[in-house]
C-alpha positions in Angstrom: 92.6 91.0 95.6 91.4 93.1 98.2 91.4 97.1 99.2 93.1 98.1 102.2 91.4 99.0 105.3 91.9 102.4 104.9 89.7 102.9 101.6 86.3 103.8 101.4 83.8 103.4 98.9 80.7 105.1 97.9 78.3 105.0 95.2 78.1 108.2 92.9 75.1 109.2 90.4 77.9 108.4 87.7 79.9 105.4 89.2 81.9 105.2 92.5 84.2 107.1 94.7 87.2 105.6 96.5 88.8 107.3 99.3 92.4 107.0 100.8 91.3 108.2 104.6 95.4 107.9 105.2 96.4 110.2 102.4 93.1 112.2 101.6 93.7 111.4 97.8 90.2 110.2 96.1 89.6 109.0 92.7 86.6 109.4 90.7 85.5 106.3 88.9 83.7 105.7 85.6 81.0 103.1 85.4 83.2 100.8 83.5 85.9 100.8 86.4 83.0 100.9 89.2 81.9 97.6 87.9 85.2 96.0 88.4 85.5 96.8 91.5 82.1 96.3 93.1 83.2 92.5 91.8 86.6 92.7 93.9 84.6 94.2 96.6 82.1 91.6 96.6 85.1 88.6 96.5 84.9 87.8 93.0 87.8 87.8 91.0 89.8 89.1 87.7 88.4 86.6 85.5 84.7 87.5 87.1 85.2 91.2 86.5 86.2 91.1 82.5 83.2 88.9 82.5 80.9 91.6 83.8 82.5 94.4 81.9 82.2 92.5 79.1 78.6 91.6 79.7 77.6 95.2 80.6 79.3 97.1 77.8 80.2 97.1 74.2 84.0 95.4 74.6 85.6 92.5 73.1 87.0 90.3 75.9 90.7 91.1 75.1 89.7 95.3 75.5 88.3 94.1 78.7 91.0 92.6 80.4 93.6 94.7 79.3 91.7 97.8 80.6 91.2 95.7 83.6 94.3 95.1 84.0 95.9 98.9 83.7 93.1 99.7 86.2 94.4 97.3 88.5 97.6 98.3 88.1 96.8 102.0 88.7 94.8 101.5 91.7 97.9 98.9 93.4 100.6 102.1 92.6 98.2 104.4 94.1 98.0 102.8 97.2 94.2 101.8 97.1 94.9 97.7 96.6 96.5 95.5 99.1 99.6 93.8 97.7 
C-alpha cells in the first residue's frame, strides 16, 4: 500500500499532516493514525501497523485493526492512497 505521488507528509507537534498538492485538501492526523502510516510509509504493512498501534496504545488487537481498517478506507476514498 502506498501514497500517491502527489501527497506530502510532515510531522506535527500532535501527529502528522498529509497534503493532497493536486486538490489542496489536508488532513490532520491523530497520533494513533500517524503511527499507521509512518509504517506504510516506511514499507511495512497492515498486519505491521495493528502491531504497532497495538504496542503503542491501550487497544485490544481486534480495536486495532478495525480502526485500521476504516482509516485505510478513508484515506483510499479521499484520494490520498494508491489503489
Amino acid at each position: 500500500m502506498t501514497f500517491h505521488e502527489h501527497v506530502t507528509m510532515t510531522e506535527t507537534d500532535y501527529g502528522v499532516v498529509l497534503l493532497d498538492l493536486r486538490s489542496g485538501q489536508y488532513f490532520q492526523l491523530n497520533p494513533t493514525a500517524a503511527t499507521v502510516v509512518r509504517i506504510l510509509r516506511d514499507g511495512g504493512d497492515v498486519a505491521g501497523a495493528v502491531d504497532a498501534v497495538v504496542g503503542a496504545f491501550d487497544v485490544d488487537r481486534q480495536r486495532a485493526e478495525q480502526d485500521v481498517t476504516a482509516l485505510l478506507s478513508d484515506l483510499r476514498d479521499s484520494g490520498v492512497l494508491a489503489p
